[in-house]
C-alpha positions as CSV (number, residue, x, y, z in Angstrom):
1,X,-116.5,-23.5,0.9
2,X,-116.7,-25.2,-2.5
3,X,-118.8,-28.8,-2.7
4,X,-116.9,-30.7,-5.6
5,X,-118.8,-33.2,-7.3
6,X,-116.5,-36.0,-8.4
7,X,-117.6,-37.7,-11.9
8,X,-118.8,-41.4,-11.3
9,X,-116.1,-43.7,-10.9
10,X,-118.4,-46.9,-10.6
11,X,-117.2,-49.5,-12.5
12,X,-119.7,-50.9,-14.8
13,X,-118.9,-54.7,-15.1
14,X,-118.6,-54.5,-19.0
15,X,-115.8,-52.0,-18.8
16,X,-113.8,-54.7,-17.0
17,X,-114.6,-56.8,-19.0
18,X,-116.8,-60.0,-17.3
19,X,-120.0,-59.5,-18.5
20,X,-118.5,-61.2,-21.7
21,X,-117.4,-63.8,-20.2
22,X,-119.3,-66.3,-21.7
23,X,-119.1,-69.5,-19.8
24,X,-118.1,-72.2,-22.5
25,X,-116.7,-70.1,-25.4
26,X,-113.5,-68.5,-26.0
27,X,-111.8,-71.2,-23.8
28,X,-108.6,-72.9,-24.8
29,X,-109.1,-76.3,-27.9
30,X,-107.7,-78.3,-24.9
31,X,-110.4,-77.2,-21.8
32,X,-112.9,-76.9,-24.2
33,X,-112.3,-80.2,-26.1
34,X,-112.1,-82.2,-22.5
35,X,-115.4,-85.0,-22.1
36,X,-117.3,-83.9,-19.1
37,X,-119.3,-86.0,-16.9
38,X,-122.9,-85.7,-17.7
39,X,-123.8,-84.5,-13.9
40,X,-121.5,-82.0,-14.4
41,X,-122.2,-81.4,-17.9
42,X,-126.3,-80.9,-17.2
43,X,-126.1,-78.6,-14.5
44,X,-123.4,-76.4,-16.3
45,X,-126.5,-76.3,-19.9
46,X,-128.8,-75.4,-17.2
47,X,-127.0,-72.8,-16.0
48,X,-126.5,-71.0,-19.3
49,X,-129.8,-71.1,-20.5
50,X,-131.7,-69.8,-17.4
51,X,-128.5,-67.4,-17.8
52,X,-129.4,-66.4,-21.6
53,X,-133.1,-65.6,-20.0
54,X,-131.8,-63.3,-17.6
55,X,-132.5,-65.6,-14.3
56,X,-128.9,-65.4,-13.2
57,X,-130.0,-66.2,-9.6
58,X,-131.6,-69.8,-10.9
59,X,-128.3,-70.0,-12.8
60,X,-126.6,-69.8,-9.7
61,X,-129.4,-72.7,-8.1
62,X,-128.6,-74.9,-10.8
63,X,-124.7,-74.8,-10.2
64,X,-125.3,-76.3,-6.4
65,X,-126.3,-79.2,-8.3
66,X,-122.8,-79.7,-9.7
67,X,-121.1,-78.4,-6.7
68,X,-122.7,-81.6,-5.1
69,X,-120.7,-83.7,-7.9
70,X,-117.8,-85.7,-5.6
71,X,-114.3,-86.0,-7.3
72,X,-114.0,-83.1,-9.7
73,X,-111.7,-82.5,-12.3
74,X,-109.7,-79.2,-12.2
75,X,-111.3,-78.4,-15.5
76,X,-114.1,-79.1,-14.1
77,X,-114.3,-77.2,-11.0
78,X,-112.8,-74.4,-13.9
79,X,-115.8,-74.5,-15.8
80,X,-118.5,-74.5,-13.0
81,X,-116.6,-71.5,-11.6
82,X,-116.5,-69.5,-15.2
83,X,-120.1,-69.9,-15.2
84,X,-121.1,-69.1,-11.8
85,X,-118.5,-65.7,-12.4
86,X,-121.0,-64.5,-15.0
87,X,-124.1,-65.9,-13.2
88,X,-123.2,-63.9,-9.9
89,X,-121.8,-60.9,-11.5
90,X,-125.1,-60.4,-13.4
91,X,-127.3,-61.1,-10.2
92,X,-125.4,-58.8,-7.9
93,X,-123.9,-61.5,-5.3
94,X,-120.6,-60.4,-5.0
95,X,-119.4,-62.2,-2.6
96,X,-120.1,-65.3,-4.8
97,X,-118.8,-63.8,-7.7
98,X,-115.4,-62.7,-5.7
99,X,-114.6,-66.4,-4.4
100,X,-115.4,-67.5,-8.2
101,X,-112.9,-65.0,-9.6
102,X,-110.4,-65.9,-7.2
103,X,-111.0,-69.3,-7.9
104,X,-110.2,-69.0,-11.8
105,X,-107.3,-66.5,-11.0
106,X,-105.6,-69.6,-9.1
107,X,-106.6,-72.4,-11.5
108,X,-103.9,-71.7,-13.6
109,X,-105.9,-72.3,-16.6
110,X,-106.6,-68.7,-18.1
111,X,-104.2,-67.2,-20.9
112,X,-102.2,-63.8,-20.3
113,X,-105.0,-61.5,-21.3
114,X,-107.4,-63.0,-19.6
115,X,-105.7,-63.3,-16.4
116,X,-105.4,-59.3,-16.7
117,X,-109.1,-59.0,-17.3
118,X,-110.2,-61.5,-14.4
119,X,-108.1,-59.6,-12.4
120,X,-109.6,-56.1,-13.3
121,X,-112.6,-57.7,-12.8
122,X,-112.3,-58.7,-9.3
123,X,-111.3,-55.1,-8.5
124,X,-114.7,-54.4,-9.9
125,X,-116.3,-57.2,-8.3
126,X,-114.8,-55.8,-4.9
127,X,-115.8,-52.8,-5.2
128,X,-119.0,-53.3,-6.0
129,X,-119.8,-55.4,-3.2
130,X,-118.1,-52.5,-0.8
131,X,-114.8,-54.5,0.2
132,X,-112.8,-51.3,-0.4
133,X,-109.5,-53.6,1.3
134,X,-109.8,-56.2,-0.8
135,X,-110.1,-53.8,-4.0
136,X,-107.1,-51.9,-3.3
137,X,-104.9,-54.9,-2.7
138,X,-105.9,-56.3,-5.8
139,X,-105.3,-52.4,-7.6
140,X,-102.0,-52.0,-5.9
141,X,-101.0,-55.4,-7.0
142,X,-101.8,-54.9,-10.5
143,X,-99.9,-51.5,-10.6
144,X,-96.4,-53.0,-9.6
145,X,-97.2,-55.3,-12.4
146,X,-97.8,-52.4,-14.7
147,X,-98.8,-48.8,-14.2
148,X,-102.9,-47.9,-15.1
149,X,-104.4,-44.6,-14.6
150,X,-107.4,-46.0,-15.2
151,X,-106.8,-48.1,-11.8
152,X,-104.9,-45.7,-9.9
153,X,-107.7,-43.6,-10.6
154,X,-110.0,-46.4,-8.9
155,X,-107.6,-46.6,-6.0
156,X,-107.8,-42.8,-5.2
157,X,-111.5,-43.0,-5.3
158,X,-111.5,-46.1,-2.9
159,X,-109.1,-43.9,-0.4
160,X,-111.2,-41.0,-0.8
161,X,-114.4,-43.1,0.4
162,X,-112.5,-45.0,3.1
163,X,-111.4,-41.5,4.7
164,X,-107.9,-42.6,4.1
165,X,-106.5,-39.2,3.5
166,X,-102.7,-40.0,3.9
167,X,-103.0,-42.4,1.4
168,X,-104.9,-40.7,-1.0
169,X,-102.6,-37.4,-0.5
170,X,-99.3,-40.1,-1.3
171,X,-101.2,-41.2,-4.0
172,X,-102.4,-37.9,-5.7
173,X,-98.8,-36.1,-5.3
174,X,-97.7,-39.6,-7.6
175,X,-99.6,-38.4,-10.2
176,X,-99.1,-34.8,-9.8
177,X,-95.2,-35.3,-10.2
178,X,-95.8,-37.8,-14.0
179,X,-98.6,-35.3,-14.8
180,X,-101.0,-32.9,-14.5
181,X,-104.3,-33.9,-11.6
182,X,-107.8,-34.2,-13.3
183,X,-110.5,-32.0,-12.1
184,X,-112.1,-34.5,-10.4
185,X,-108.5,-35.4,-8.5
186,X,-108.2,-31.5,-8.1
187,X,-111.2,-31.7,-6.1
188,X,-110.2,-34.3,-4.2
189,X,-107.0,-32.9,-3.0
190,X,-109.0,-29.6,-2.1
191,X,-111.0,-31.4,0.2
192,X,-108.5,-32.6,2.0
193,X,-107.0,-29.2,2.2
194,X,-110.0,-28.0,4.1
195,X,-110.0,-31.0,6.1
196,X,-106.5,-30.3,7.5
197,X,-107.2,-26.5,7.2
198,X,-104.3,-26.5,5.0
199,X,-105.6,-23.0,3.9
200,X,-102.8,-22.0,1.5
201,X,-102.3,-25.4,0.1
202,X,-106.3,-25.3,-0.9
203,X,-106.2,-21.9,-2.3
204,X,-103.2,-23.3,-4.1
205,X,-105.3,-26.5,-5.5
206,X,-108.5,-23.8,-6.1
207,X,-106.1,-21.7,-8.3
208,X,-105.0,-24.6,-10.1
209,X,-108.5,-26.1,-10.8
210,X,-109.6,-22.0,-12.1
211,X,-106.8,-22.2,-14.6
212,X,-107.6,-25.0,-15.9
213,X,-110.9,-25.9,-15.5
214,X,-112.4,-22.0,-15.2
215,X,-115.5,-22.9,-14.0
216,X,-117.4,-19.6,-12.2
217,X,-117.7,-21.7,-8.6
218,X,-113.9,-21.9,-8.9
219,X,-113.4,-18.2,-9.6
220,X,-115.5,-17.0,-7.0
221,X,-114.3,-19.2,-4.7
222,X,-110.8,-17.6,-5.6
223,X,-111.8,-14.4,-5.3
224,X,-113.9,-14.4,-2.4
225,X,-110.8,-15.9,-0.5
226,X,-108.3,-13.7,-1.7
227,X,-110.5,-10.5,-0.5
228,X,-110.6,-12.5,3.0
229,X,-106.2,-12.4,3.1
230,X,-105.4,-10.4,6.5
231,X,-104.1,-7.7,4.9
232,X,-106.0,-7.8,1.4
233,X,-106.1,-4.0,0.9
234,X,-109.6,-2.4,0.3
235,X,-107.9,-0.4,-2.8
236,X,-108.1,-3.5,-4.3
237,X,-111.9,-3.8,-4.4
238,X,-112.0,-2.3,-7.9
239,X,-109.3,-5.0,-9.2
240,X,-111.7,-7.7,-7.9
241,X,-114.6,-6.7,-9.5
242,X,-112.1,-6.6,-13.0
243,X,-111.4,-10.0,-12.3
244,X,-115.0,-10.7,-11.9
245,X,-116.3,-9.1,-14.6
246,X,-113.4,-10.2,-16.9
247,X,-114.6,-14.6,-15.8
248,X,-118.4,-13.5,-16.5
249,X,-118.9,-13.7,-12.7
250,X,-121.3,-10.8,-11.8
251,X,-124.7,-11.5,-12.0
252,X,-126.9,-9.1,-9.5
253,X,-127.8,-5.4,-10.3
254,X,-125.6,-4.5,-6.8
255,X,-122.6,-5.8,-8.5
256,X,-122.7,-4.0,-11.7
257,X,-123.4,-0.5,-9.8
258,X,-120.9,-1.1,-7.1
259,X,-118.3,-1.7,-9.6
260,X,-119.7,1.3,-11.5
261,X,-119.4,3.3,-8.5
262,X,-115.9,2.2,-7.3
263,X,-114.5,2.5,-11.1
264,X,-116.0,6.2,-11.0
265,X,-114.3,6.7,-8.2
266,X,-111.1,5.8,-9.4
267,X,-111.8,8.4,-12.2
268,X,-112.4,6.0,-15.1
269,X,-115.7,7.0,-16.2
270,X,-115.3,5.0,-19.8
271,X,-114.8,1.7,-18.0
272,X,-118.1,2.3,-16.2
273,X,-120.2,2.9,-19.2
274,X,-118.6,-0.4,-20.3
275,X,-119.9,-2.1,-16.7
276,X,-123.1,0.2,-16.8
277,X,-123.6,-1.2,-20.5
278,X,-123.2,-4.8,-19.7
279,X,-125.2,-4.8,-16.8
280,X,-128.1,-4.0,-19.0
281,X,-127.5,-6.1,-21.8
282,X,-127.7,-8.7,-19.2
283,X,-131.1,-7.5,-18.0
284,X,-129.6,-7.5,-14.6
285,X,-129.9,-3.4,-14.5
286,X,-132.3,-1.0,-16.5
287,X,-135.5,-3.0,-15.1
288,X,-137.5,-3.1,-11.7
289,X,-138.0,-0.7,-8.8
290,X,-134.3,0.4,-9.1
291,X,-134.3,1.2,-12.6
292,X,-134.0,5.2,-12.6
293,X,-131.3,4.9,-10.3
294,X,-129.4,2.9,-12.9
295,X,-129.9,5.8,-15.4
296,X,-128.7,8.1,-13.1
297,X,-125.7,6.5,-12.6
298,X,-125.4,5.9,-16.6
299,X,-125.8,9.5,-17.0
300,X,-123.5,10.5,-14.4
301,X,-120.6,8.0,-15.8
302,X,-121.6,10.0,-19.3
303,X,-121.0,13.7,-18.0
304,X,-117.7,12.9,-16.3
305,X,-116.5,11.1,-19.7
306,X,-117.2,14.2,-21.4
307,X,-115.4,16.5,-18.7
308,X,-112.8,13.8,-18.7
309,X,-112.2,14.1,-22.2
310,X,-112.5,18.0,-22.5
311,X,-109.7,18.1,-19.6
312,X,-107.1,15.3,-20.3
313,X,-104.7,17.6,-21.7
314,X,-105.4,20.3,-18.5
315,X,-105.4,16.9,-16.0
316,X,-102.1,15.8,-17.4
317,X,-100.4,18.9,-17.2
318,X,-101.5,19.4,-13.7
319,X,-100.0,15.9,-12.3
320,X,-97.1,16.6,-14.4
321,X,-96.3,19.8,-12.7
322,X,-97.2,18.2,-9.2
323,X,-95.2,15.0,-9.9
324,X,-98.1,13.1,-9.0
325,X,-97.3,9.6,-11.1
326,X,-100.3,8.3,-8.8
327,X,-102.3,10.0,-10.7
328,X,-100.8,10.1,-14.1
329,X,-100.9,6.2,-14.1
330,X,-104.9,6.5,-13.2
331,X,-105.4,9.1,-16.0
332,X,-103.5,6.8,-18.1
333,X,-105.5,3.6,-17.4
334,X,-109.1,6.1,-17.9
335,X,-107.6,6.7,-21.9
336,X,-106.9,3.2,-22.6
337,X,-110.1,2.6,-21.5
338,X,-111.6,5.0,-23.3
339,X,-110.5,4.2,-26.5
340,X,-106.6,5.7,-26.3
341,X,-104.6,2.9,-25.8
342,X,-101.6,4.3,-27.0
343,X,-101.7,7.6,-25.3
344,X,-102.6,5.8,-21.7
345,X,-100.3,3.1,-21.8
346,X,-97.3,5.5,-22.9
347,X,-97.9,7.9,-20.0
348,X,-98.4,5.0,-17.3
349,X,-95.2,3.7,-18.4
350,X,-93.5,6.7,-18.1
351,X,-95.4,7.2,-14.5
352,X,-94.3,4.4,-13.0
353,X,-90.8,4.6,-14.5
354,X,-90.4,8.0,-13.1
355,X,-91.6,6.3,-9.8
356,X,-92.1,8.2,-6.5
357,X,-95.0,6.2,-6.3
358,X,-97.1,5.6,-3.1
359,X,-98.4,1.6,-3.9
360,X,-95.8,0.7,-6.8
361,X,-97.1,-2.7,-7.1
362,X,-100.9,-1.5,-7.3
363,X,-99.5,0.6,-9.9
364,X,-98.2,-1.9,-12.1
365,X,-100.6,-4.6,-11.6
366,X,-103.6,-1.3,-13.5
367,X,-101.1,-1.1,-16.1
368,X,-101.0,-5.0,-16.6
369,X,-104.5,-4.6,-16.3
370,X,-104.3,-2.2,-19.2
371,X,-102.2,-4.4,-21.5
372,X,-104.9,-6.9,-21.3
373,X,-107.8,-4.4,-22.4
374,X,-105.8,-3.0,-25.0
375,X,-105.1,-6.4,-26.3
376,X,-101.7,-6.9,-25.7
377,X,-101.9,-9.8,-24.1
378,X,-98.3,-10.8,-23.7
379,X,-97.0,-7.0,-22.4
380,X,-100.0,-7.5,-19.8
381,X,-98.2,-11.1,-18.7
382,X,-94.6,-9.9,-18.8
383,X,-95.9,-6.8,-16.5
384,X,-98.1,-8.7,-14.0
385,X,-95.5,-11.4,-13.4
386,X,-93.5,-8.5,-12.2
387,X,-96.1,-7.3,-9.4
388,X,-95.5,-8.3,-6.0
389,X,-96.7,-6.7,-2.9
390,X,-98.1,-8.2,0.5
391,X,-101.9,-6.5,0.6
392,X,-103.2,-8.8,-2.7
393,X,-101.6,-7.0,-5.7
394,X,-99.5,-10.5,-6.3
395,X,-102.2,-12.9,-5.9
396,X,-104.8,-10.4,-8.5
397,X,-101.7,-10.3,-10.8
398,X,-101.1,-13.9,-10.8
399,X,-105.3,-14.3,-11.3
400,X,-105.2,-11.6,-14.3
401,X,-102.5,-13.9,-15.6
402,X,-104.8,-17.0,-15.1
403,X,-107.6,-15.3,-16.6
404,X,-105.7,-14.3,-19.8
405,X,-104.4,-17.8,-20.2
406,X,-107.4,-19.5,-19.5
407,X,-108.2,-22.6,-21.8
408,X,-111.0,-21.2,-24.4
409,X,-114.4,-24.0,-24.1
């Protein structure tokens, strides 16, 4: 099971825009020009200088002092609550902050554009202080007004905290249909995939996130699931480990001799002296207690290449004669990998074209397989979205396909 970490959606009180909000200035001529009473006036001067020495909580002392002022203006009232909106922001008192937003969104008193940022700043001012409700209320009322991925994305997070998993699902297909899901949104839909042990539609989501985001946790993931499919057939093994070593995904010394082994196995000796090499340019074989057993298996790879290559025309003209395409399109996929594209890819053409095959599909998904090494890279995608099959050969067609395609960092 995958642990996604979702990027930081907190919202920092500049990016909605009130830490600016300085109290006095940037008001309309007519608020600004308006006489005020000096008890108003005094506490309001008090306010913003303890405010510009960053005691926003003596700010906030100094406000109670006007709040005690009988028979307020509304401009009045509107000023005190501008300043105690930055004054409680800044100290963290949310709640105080929230009552003063909403108090300046009702005044009637702010322009267009500032109405939009007081009210993106109340979302923040929610959230912040934890009142997930209130938050999305205030997002969803915004977005009828005008869409925002910005706050949807806000409103998904907020659903995704809250546990509300139908909402978040509603809201994630909304902007799966307009667009393409972020990572981060990827993620989220995955985990409520295993929440509802929705088992294809997270495998679905993890292939998704590996195409476009191919991180190795995402691959593995895949790949480790795939292999878990009642019916995935063990043939497949090798396929795997191509997919593996193909997303930079084997690591361990037991993974670069298994595959090694199993690619031996399947009679293409070339391709494991490719493995057997990269597993020691990656340190991860050629060192420790195990060492001479990794030279064995190097030198073994090494003599059946040679017997391999002093045989192909024998080997070919065996299978011929036996009609064994099985094992023409194997011996085909060994010389591409060893270097004869041309030759291998002609004869498992012809192979599987002749058919009489026993796993047709398996068969075609090696010669996409082959395209891909060869360099051909859109022959191996017209030929693996051809595979099908029920034991795995569709889903390590359509990953092949993925893998080809992925985006380059």
């Amino acid at each position: 099971m995958i642990k996604f970490r979702l990027a930081h959606l907190g919202l920092a009180l500049a990016a909605l825009g009130f830490t600016a909000l300085t109290p006095v200035i940037g008001l309309s001529p007519a608020i600004a020009a308006e006489a005020l009473r000096a008890e108003i006036g005094k506490p309001i001067q008090q306010a913003q200088a303890l405010m510009k020495s960053g005691k926003h909580k003596e700010a906030l002392a100094a406000l109670r002092d006007a709040d005690k002022v009988s028979n307020k203006t509304a401009n009045e009232s509107y000023l005190i609550e501008r300043v105690r909106a930055a004054a409680a922001s800044s100290a963290g008192d949310y709640d105080t902050a929230a009552k003063a937003f909403e108090a300046l969104l009702a005044s009637g008193k702010l322009s267009a554009a500032e109405r939009s940022q007081f009210a993106e700043g109340l979302v923040g001012i929610y959230m912040r202080g934890g009142d997930l409700n209130k938050a999305n209320a205030a997002i969803e009322k915004l977005l009828k007004e005008k869409d925002d991925p910005k706050l949807r994305a806000y409103l998904m997070q907020n659903y995704y905290k809250q546990g509300n998993v139908a909402a978040l699902e509603s809201e994630l297909r909304k902007v799966e249909q307009s667009g393409r899901l972020t990572e981060d949104q990827l993620g989220m839909l995955a985990n409520i995939q295993l929440k509802k042990n929705d088992k294809v539609g997270y495998v679905n989501t993890i292939e998704k996130l590996a195409a476009g985001y191919p991180k190795a946790q995402y691959w593995t993931d895949l790949l480790n699931r795939v292999q878990g499919k009642p019916g995935f057939s063990g043939r497949l093994s090798v396929d795997v480990y191509r997919l593996k070593l193909a997303n930079n995904l084997m690591k361990k010394p037991s993974e670069f001799m298994e595959m090694a082994q199993l690619v031996l196995q399947a009679k293409a000796p070339a391709e494991a002296l490719k493995v057997i090499d990269k597993g020691y340019k990656a340190g991860a074989l050629g060192t420790g207690s195990e060492a001479a057993r990794h030279q064995r298996l190097k030198d073994l790879a090494e003599k059946n290449l040679a017997d391999q290559n002093k045989g192909v025309a024998a080997l070919e003209a065996e299978y011929t004669a036996a009609k064994d395409n099985d094992a023409l399109v194997g011996l085909g996929y060994a010389l591409v990998q060893a270097g004869q594209a041309d030759k291998g890819l002609k004869m498992m053409e012809a192979a599987i074209k002749a058919g009489g095959l026993k796993y047709t599909d398996e068969a075609k998904l090696r010669l996409g397989e082959a395209y891909a090494v060869a360099g051909k890279k859109q022959q191996a995608i017209n030929t693996l979205k051809g595979v099908g099959g029920k034991e795995g050969t569709a889903e390590l067609a359509r990953y092949w396909i993925m893998a080809i395609n992925r985006p380059i960092a």
